[in-house]
C-alpha positions in Angstrom: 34.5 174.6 152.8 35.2 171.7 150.2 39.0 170.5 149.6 38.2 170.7 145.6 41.0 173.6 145.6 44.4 173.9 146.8 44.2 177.4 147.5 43.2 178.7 151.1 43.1 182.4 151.8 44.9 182.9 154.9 42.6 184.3 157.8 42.8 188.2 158.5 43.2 188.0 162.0 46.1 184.5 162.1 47.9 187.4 159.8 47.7 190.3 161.5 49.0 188.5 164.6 52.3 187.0 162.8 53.1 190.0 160.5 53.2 192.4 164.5 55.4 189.8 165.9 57.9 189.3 162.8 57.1 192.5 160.5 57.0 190.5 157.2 58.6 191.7 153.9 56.9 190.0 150.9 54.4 187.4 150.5 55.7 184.7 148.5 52.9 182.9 147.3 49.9 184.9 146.5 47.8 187.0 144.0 46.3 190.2 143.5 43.1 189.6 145.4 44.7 187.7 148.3 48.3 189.2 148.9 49.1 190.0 153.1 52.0 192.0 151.9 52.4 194.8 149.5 55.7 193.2 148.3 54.2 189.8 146.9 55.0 186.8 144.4 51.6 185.8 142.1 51.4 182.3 140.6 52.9 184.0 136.9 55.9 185.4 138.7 56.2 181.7 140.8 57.9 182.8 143.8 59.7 179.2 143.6 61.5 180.7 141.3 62.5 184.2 143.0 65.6 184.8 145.2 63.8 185.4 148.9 67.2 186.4 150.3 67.4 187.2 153.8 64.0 188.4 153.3 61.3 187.9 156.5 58.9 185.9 154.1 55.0 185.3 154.4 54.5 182.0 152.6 50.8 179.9 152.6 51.4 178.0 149.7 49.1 176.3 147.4 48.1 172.6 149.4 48.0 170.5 146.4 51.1 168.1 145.1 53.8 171.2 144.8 53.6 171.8 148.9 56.9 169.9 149.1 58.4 172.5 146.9 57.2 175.4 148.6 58.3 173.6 151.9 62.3 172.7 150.3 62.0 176.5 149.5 61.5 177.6 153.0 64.0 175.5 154.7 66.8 176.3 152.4 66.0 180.4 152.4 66.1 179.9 156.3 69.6 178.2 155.4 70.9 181.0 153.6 70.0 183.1 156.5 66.1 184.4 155.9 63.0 184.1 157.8 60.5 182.2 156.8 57.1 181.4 158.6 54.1 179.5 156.1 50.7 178.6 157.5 50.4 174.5 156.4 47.9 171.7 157.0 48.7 169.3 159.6 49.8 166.4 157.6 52.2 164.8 159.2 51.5 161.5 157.5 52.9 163.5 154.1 56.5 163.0 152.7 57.1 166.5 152.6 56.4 167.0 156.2 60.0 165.9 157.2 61.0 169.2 156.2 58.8 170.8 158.5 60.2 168.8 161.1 63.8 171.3 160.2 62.2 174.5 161.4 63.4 176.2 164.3 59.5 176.4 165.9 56.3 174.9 165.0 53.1 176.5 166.2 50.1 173.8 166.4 46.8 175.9 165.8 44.4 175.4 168.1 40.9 174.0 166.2 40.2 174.9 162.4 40.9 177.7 160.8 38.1 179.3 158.8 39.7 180.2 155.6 38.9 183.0 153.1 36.1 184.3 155.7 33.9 181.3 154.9 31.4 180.3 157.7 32.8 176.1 158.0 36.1 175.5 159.6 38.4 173.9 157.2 38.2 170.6 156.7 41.9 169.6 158.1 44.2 171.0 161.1 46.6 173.6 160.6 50.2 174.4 161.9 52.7 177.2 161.8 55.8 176.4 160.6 58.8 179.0 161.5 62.2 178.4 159.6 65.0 180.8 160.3 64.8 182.2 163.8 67.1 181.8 166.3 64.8 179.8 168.7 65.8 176.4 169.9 63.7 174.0 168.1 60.0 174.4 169.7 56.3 173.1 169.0 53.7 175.7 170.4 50.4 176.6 170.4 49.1 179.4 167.9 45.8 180.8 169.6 43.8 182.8 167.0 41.5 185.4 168.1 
């Protein structure tokens, strides 16, 4: 995998298990060829933009400079009383991870991920970031199968 693009399919499989445990509504950042959801947000409709109510949102957002947004996004639906849970590097070391710190559970994924079915793990850590949910705050382990 090379880091020359900001977009990272998310895996089948890390989906599947997060869309049986929280039954997802709409995928807020995606396109025609990657969407999880059959309700979904592309890059021309910018699901910045969109109203994700007290939707139960799907959100793996582009990892270039606008992650902060997409992150802002997600704590402020969860605010206004929706669900959101987004698949994000590990990057602690990042301004915007300060708002990841504000979810209500964070899911540490054990290893790489192997994104858009390539053969190479990706080149950084992943988390799972849950915003909304009535947990007390929490930092887990995702295990991926």
């Amino acid at each position: 995998m090379s880091s020359n693009t900001d977009l990272w399919g998310t895996p089948q499989a890390l989906f599947d298990i997060l869309d049986k445990e929280f039954n997802f509504d709409v995928d807020v950042c995606a396109n025609a060829d990657n969407h999880k959801c059959a309700k979904y947000y592309t890059k021309e409709q910018d699901g910045l933009k969109q109203d994700w109510g007290t939707q139960t949102c799907f959100m793996n957002p582009p990892y270039g400079k606008e992650i902060g947004k997409w992150v802002k996004k997600a704590v402020e639906t969860a605010k206004a009383g929706g669900v959101v849970v987004a698949l994000l590097p590990n990057r602690s070391d990042t301004k915007w991870y300060s708002d990841v710190m504000k979810a209500s559970e964070i899911r540490l994924i054990k290893g790489r991920l192997h994104f858009n079915d390539s053969e190479n793990s990706a080149p950084f850590p992943s988390i799972i970031a849950i915003w909304g949910t009535p947990t007390t705050p929490r930092i887990t382990y995702q295990e991926v199968a």
